[in-house]
ROLUMKOL-552824 format. One record per residue (C-alpha): residue in one letter; x, y, z; residue number from 1. Coordinates in Angstrom, 2 decimals, decimal comma. Last residue first. Layout:
+------+---------+---------+---------+---------+
: voba :       X :       Y :       Z : drenkol :
+------+---------+---------+---------+---------+
:    a :       X :       Y :       Z :     NUM :
...
+------+---------+---------+---------+---------+
This chain:
+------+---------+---------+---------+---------+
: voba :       X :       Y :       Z : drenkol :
+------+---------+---------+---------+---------+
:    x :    9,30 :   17,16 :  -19,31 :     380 :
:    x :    7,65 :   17,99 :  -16,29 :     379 :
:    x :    6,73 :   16,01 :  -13,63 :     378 :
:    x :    4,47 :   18,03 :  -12,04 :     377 :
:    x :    1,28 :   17,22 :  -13,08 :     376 :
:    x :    1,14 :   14,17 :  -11,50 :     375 :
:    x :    1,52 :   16,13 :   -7,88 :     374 :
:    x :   -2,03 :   17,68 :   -9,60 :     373 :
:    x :   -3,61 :   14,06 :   -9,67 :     372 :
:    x :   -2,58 :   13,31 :   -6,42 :     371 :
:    x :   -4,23 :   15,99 :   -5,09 :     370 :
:    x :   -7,42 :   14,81 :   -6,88 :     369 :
:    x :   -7,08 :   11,55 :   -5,30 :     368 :
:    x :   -6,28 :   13,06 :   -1,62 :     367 :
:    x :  -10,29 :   15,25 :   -2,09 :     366 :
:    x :  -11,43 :   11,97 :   -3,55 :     365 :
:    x :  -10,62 :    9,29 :   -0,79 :     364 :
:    x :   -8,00 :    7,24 :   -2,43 :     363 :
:    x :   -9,28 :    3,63 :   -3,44 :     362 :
:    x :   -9,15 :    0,40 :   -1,47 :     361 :
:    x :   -6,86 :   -2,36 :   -2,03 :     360 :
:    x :   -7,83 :   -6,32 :   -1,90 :     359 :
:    x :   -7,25 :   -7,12 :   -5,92 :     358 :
:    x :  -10,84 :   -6,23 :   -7,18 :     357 :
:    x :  -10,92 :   -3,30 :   -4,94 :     356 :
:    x :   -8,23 :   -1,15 :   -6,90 :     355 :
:    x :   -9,80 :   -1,67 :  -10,74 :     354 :
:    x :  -12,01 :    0,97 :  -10,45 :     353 :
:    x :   -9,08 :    3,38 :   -8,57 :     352 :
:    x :   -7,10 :    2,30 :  -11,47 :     351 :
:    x :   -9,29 :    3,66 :  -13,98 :     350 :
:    x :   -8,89 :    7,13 :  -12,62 :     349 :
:    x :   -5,21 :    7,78 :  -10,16 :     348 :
:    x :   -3,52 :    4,45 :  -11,32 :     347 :
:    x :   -4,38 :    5,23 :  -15,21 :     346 :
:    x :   -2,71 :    8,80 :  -14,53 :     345 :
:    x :    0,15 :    7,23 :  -12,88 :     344 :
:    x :    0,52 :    5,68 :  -16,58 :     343 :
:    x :    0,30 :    8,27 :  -18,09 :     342 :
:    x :    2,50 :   10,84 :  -16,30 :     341 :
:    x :    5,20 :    8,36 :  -16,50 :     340 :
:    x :    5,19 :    7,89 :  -20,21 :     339 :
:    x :    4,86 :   11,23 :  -20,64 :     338 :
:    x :    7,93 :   12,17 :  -18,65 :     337 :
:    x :    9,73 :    9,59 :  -20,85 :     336 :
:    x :    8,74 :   11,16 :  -23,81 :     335 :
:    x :   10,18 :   14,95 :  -22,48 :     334 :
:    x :   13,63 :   13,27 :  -21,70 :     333 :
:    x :   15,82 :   14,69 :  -19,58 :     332 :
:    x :   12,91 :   14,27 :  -16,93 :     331 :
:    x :   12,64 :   17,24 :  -14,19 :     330 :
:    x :    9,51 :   16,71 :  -11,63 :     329 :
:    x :   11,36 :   13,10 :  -10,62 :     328 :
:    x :    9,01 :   10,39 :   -9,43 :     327 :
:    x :    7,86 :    8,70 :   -6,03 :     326 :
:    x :    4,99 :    6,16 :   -6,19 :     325 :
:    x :    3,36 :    6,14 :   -3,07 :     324 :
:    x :    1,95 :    3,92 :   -0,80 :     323 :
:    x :   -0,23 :    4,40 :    2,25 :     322 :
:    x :   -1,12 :    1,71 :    5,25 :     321 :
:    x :   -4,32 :    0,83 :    7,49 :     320 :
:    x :   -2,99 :   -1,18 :   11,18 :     319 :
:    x :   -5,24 :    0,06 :   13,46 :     318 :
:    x :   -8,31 :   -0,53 :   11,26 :     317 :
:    x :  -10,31 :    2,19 :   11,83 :     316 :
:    x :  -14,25 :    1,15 :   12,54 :     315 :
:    x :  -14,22 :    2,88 :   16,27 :     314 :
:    x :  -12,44 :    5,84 :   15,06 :     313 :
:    x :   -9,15 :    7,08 :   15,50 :     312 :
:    x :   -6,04 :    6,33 :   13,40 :     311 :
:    x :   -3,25 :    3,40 :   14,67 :     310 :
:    x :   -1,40 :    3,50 :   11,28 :     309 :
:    x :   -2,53 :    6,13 :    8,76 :     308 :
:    x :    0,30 :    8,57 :    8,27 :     307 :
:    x :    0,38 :   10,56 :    5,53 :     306 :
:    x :    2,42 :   12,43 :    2,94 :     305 :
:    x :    0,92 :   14,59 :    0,29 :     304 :
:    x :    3,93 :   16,67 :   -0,38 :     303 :
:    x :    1,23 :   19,59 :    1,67 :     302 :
:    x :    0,64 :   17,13 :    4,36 :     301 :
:    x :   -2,13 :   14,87 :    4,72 :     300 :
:    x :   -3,79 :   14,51 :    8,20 :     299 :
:    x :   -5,58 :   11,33 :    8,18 :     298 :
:    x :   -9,03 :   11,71 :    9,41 :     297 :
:    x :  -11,11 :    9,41 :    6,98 :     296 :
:    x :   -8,20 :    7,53 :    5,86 :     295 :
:    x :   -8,44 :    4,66 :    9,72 :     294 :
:    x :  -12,40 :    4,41 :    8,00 :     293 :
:    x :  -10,57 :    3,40 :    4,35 :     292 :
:    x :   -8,20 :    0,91 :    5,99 :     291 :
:    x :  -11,09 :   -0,85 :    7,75 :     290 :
:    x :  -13,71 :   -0,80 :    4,59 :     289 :
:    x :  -10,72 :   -2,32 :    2,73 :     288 :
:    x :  -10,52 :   -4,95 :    5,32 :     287 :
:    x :   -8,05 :   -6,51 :    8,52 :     286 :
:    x :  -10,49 :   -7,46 :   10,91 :     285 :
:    x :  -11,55 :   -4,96 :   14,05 :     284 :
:    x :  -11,28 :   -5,97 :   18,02 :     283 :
:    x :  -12,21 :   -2,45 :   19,14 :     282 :
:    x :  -10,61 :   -0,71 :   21,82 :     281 :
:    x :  -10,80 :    2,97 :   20,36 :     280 :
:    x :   -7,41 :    2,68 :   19,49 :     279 :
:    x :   -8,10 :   -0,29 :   18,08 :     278 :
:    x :   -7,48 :   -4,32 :   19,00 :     277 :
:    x :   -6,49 :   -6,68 :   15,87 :     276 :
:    x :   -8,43 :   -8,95 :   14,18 :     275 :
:    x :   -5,75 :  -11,95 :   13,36 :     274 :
:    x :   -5,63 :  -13,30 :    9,94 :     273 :
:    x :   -6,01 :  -16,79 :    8,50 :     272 :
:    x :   -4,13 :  -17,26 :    5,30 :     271 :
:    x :   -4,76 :  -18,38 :    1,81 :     270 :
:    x :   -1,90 :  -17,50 :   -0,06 :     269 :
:    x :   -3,67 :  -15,13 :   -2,26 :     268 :
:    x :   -6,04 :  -13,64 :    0,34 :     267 :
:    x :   -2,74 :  -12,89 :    2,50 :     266 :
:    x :   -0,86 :  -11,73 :   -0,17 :     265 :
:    x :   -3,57 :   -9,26 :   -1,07 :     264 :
:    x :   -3,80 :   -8,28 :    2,26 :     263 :
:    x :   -0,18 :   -7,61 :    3,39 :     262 :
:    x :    1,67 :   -8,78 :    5,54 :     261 :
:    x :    2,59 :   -8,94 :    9,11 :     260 :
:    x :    3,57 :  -12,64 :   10,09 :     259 :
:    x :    2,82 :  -15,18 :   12,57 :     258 :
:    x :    4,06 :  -19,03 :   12,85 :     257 :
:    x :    2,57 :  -21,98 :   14,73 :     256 :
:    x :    2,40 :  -24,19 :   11,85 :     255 :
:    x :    5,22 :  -23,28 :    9,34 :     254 :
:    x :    4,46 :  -23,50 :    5,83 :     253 :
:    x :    2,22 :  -20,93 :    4,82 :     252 :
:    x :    3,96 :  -18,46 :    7,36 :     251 :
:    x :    6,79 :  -18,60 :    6,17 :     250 :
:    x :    5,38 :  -18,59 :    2,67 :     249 :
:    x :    3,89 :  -15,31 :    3,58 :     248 :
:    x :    6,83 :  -13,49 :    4,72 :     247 :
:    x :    7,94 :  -14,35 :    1,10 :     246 :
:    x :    5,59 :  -13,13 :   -0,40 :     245 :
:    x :    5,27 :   -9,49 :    1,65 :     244 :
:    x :    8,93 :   -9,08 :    0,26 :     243 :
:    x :   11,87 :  -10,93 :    1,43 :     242 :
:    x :   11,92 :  -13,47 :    4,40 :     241 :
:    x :   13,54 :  -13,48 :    7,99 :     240 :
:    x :   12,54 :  -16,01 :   10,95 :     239 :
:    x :   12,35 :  -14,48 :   14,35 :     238 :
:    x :   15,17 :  -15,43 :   17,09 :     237 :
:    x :   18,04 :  -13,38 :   16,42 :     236 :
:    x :   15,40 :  -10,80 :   17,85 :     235 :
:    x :   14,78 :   -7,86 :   15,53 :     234 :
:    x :   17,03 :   -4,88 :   14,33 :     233 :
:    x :   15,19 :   -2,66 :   12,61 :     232 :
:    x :   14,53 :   -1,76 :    9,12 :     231 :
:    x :   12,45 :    0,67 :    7,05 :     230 :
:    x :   11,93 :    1,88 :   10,22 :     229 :
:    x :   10,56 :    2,17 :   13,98 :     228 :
:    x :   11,66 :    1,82 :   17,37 :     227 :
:    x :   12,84 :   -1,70 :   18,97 :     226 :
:    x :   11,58 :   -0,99 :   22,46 :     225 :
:    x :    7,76 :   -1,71 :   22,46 :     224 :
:    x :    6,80 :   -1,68 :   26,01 :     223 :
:    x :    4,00 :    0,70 :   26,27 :     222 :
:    x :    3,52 :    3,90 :   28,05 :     221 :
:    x :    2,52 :    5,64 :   24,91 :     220 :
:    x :    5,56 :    7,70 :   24,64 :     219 :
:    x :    7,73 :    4,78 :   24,86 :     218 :
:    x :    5,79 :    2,44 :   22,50 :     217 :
:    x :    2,89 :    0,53 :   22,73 :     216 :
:    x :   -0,11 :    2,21 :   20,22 :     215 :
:    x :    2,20 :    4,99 :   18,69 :     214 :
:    x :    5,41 :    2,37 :   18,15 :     213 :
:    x :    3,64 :   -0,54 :   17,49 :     212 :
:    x :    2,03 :    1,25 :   14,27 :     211 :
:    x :    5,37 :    2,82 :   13,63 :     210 :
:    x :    6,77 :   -0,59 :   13,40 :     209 :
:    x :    4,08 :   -2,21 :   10,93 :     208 :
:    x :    3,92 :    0,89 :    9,04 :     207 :
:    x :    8,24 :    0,95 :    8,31 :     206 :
:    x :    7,99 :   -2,69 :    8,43 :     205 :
:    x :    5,60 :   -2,46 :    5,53 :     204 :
:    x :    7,92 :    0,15 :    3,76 :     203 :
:    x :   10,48 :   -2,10 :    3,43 :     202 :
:    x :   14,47 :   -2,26 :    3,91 :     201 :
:    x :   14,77 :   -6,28 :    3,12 :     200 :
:    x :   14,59 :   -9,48 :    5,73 :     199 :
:    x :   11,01 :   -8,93 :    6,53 :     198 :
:    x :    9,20 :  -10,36 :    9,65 :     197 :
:    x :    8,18 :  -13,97 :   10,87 :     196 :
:    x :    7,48 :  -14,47 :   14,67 :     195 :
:    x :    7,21 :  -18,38 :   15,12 :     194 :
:    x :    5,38 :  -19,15 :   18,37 :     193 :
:    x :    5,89 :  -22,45 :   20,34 :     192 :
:    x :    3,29 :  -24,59 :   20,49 :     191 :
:    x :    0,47 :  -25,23 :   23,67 :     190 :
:    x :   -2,63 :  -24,80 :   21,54 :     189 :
:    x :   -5,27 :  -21,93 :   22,49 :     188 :
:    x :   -8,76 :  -23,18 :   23,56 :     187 :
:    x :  -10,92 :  -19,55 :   22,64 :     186 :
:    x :  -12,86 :  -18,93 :   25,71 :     185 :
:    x :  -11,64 :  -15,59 :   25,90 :     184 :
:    x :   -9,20 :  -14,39 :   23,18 :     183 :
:    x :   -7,60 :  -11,19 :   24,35 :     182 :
:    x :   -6,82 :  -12,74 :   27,61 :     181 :
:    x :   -5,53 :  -15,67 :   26,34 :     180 :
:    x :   -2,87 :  -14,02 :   24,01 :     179 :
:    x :   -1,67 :  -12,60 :   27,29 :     178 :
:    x :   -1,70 :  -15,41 :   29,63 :     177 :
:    x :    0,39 :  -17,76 :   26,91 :     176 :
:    x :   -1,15 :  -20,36 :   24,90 :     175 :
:    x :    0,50 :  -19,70 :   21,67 :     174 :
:    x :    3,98 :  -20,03 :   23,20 :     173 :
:    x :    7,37 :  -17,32 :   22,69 :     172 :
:    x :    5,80 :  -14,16 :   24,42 :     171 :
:    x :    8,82 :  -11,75 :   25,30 :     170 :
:    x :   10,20 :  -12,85 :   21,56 :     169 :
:    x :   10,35 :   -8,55 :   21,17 :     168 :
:    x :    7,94 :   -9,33 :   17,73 :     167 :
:    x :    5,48 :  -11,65 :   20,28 :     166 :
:    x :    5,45 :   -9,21 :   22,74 :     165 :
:    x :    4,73 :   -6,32 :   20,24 :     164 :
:    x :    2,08 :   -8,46 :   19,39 :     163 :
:    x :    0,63 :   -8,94 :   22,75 :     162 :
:    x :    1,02 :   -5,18 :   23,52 :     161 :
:    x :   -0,92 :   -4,21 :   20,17 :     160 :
:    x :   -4,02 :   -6,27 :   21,12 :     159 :
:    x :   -4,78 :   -9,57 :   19,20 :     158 :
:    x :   -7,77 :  -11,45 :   18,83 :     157 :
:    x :   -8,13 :  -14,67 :   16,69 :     156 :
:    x :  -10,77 :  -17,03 :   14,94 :     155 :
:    x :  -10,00 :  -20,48 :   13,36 :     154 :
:    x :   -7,58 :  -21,47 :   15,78 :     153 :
:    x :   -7,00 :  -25,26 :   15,51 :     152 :
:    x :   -5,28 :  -24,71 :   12,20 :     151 :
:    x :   -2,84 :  -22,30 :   13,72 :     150 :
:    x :   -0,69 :  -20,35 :   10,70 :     149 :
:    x :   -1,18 :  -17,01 :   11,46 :     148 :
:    x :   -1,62 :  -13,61 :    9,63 :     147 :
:    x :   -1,63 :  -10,14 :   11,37 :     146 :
:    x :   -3,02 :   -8,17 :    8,31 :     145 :
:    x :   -1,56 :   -4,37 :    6,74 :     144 :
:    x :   -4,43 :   -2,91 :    5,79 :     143 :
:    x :   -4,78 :   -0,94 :    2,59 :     142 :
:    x :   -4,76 :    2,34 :    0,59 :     141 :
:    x :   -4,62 :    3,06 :   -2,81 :     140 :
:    x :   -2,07 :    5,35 :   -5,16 :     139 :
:    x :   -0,13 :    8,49 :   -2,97 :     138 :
:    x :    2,21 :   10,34 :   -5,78 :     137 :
:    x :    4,95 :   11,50 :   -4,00 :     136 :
:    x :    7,26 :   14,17 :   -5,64 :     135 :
:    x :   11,24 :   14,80 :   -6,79 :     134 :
:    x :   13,09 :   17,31 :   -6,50 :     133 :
:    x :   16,83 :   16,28 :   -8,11 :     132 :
:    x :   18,14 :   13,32 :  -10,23 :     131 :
:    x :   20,80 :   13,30 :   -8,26 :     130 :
:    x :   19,10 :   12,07 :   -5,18 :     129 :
:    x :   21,23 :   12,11 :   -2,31 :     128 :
:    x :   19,94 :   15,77 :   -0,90 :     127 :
:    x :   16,70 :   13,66 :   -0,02 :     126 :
:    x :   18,56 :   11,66 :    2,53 :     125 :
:    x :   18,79 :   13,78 :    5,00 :     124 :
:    x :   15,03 :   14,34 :    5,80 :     123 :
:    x :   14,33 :   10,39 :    5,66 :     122 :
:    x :   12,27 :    9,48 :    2,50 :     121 :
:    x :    8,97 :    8,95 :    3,72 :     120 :
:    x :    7,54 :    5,12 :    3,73 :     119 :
:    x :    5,53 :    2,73 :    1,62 :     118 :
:    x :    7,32 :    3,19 :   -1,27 :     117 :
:    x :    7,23 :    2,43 :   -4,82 :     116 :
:    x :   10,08 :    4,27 :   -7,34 :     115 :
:    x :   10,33 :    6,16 :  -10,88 :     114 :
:    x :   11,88 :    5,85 :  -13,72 :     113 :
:    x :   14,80 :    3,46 :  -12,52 :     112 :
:    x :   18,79 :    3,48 :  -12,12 :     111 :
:    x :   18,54 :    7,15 :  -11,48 :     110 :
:    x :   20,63 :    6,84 :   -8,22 :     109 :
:    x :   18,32 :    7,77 :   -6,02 :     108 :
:    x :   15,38 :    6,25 :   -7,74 :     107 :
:    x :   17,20 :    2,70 :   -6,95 :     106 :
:    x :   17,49 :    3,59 :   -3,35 :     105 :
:    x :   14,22 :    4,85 :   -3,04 :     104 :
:    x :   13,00 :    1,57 :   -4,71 :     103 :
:    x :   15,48 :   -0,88 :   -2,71 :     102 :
:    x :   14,23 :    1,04 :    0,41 :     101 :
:    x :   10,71 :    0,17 :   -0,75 :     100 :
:    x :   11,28 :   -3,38 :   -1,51 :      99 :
:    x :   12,31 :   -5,42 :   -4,12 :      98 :
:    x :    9,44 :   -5,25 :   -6,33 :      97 :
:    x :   10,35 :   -4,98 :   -9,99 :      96 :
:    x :    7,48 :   -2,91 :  -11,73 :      95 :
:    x :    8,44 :   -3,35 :  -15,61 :      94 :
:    x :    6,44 :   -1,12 :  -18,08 :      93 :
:    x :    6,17 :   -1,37 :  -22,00 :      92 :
:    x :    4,11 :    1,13 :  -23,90 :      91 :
:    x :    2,87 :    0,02 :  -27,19 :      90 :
:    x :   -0,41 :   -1,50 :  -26,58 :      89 :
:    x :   -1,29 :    1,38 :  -24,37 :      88 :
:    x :   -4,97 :    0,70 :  -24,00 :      87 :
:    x :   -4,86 :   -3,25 :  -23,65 :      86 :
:    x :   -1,40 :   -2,66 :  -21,93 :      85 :
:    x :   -2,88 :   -0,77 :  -19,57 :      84 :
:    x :   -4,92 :   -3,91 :  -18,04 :      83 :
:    x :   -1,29 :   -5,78 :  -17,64 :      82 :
:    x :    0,19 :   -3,00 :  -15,83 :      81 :
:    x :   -2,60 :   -2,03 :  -13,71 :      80 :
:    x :   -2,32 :   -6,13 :  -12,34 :      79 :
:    x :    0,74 :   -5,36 :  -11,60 :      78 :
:    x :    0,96 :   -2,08 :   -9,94 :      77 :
:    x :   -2,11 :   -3,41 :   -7,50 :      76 :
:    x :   -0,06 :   -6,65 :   -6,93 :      75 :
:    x :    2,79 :   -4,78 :   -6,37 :      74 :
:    x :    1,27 :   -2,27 :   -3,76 :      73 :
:    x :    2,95 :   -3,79 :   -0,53 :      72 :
:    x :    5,88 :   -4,81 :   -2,38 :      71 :
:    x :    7,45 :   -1,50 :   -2,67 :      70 :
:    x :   10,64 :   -0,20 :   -4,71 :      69 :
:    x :   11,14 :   -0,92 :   -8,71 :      68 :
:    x :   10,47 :    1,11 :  -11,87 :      67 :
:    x :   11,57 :    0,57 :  -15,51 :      66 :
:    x :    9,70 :    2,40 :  -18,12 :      65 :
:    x :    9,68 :    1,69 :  -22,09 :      64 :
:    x :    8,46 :    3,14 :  -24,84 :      63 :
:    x :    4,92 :    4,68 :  -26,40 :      62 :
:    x :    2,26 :    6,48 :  -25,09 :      61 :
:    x :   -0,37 :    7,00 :  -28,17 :      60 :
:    x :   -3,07 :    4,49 :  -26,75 :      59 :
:    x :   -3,23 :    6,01 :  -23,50 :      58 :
:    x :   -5,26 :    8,79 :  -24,92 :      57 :
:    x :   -6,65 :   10,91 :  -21,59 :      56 :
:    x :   -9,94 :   12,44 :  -22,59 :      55 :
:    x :  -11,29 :   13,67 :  -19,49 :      54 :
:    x :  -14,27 :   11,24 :  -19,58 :      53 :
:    x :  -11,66 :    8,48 :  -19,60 :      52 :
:    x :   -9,66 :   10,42 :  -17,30 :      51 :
:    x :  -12,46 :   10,50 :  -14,89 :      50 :
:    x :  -14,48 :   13,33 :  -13,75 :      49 :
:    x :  -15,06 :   14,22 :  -10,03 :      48 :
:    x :  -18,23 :   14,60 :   -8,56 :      47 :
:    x :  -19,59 :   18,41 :   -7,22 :      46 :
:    x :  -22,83 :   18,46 :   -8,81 :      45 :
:    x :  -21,83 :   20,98 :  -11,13 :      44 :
:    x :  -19,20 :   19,20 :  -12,35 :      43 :
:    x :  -15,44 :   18,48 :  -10,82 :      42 :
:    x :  -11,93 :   18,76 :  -12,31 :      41 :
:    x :   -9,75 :   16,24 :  -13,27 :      40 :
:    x :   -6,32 :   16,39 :  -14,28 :      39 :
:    x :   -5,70 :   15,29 :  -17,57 :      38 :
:    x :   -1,91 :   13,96 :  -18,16 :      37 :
:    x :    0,17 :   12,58 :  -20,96 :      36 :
:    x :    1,25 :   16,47 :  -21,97 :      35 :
:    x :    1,30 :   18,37 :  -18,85 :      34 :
:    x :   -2,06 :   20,10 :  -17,28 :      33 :
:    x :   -5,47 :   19,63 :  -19,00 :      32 :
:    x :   -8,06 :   21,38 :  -16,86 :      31 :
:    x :  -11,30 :   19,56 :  -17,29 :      30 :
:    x :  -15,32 :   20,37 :  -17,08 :      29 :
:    x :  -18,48 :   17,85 :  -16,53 :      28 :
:    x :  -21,97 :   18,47 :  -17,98 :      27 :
:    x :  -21,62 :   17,05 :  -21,67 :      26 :
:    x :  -18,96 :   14,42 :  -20,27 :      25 :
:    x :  -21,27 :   13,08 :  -17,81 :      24 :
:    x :  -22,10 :   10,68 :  -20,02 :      23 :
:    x :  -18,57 :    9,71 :  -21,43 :      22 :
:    x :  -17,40 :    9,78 :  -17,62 :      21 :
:    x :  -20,24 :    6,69 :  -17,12 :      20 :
:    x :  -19,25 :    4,82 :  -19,93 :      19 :
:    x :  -15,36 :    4,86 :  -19,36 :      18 :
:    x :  -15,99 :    4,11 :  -15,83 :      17 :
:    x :  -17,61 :    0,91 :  -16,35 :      16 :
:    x :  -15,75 :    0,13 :  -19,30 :      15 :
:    x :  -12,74 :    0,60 :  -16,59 :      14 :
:    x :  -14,36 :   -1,72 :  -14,37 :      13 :
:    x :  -15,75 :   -4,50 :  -16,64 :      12 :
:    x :  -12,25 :   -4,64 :  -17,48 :      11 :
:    x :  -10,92 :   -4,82 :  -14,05 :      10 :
:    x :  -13,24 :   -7,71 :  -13,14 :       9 :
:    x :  -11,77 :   -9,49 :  -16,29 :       8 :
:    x :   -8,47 :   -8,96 :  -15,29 :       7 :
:    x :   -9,34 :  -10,10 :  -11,53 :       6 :
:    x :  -10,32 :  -13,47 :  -12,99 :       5 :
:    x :   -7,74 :  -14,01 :  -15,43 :       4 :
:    x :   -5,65 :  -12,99 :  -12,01 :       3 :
:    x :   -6,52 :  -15,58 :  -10,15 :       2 :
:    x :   -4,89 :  -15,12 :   -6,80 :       1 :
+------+---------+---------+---------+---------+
């Protein structure tokens, strides 16, 4: 990725946004909630207002916060890092990575302000967290890509049966009957497969599995036998890296090899990727345009939690995933909670802008506006 190029895109973004909420200021109410945070109320014509129409101040957050958890989003996190910090010159935040279970995990134990994930915490592990009730704040939207390393290949189809036989190591050479049969009249090399997955607890193997498991498993009269989660136990025969990178390096380097991950790595390492078949039996590529058609009929739940793998619609692309950032409502320390109300406040108004510059799509408006009051509520 270039990301002096992206930064500048995201500038012209957030001026963007800036001028048009300071027009529609003069017709355009707000609700201010919690210290650090404006949530956004709509006009007369019905469209949302920004923060920077709302009023939100970044410049007067000031300190420190330490977060860690999902890969998926990083790049998204990072790059609204480094464009905060020209509008919160003296707030300082650190997004780790590590994974998502490393980020619940992390949260649980108050070692860091708040958390990414890509999955739900499990029912009975919510009781662990000492810091108390805590609440999901979803952020963008994406697909989760099928890319390959096969530089004879330059266009590929893939159901959900052949890749759950290429995960389950049931289809181990490019040019087997099944892979053929989605691809017709595509000359497939005769080399053996390389099926490259996650080695840490993550949130994209939580989507990736799930995914598999609606479209192929059990209950779908599929084959798919290894379940879903954070983690699962693959064949001793795939190849193991951490974070969404370092699947992608696999891949990078090793002809022959497949790996889910996610867009923006992808893009920034240069990858082919798969289109993948739908539930309406559509071959569709991994876009934004594809992740935000498989949003359009999500079911959100009243913590804001979602499910968008293997949606309906003949545009949905089957595998679209959600990320959160996860945050405790009661913070010892009433700066802190500003701090953290800020900055999710950038991700849920100029970050939305900035979003589709670096491969994710934006919330739909009714689940950004949610979002906004779950921001609310971490109180000081």
């Amino acid at each position: 990725m270039n990301i002096s190029k992206k930064r500048m895109g995201a500038i012209a973004g957030v001026l963007a946004i800036s001028l048009i909420g300071a027009a529609c200021s003069s017709s355009s109410t707000t609700k201010t909630t919690t210290a650090g945070t404006t949530a956004a109320t709509t006009a007369e014509t019905g469209a949302p207002t920004t923060s920077a129409a709302a009023g939100a101040d970044y410049s007067k957050l000031e300190g420190s916060l330490i977060a860690s958890g999902a890969t998926f989003p990083k790049s998204f996190y990072d790059e609204a890092i480094a464009t905060l910090a020209d509008l919160a010159p003296k707030l300082t935040v650190e997004y780790g990575g590590g994974g998502s279970g490393k980020g619940r995990s992390d949260l649980q134990e108050q070692v860091v302000d708040f958390a990414g994930t890509d999955g739900v915490v499990k029912a009975e592990d919510i009781a662990k967290f000492k810091g108390g009730e805590f609440v999901y704040v979803p952020t963008v939207i994406a697909p989760i890509t099928l890319s390959y390393n096969l530089p004879s290949v330059k266009s590929l189809q893939l159901s959900p049966a052949t890749i759950a036989g290429i995960y389950q190591l049931t289809i181990t050479n490019w040019n087997d009957a099944a892979i053929a049969a989605d691809n017709p009249g595509v000359t497939l090399p005769d080399k053996a497969i390389v099926a490259a997955r996650r080695a840490d607890g993550s949130g994209t193997t939580e989507n990736f599995t799930k995914f598999l498991k609606a479209a192929v498993g059990p209950d779908a009269g599929g084959t798919w036998a290894l379940g879903s989660g954070s983690t699962v136990e693959w064949p001793a025969g795939t190849q193991a890296g951490d974070g969404n990178s370092g699947v992608a390096q696999i891949v990078s380097s090793t002809e022959g090899a497949i790996g889910y991950v996610d867009l923006s790595d992808a893009k920034a390492n240069q990858l082919a990727v798969a289109a993948v078949k739908n539930k309406a039996g559509k071959f569709v590529l991994p876009t934004l345009e594809g992740a935000s058609a498989a949003a359009e009929g999500a079911t959100i739940k009243d913590d804001l939690t979602y499910f968008l793998g293997w949606a309906d619609g003949d545009a949905a692309y089957p595998i679209a995933a959600q990320t959160w950032i996860i945050a405790y409502t009661k913070q010892a320390d009433p700066v802190k909670a500003a701090n953290i109300r800020g900055f999710l406040t950038y991700l849920l108004n100029e970050g939305q802008t900035l979003a589709p510059t670096i491969d994710y799509a934006p919330l739909p408006e009714s689940l950004r506006l949610k979002a906004i009051e779950n921001i609310a509520k971490i109180g000081g």
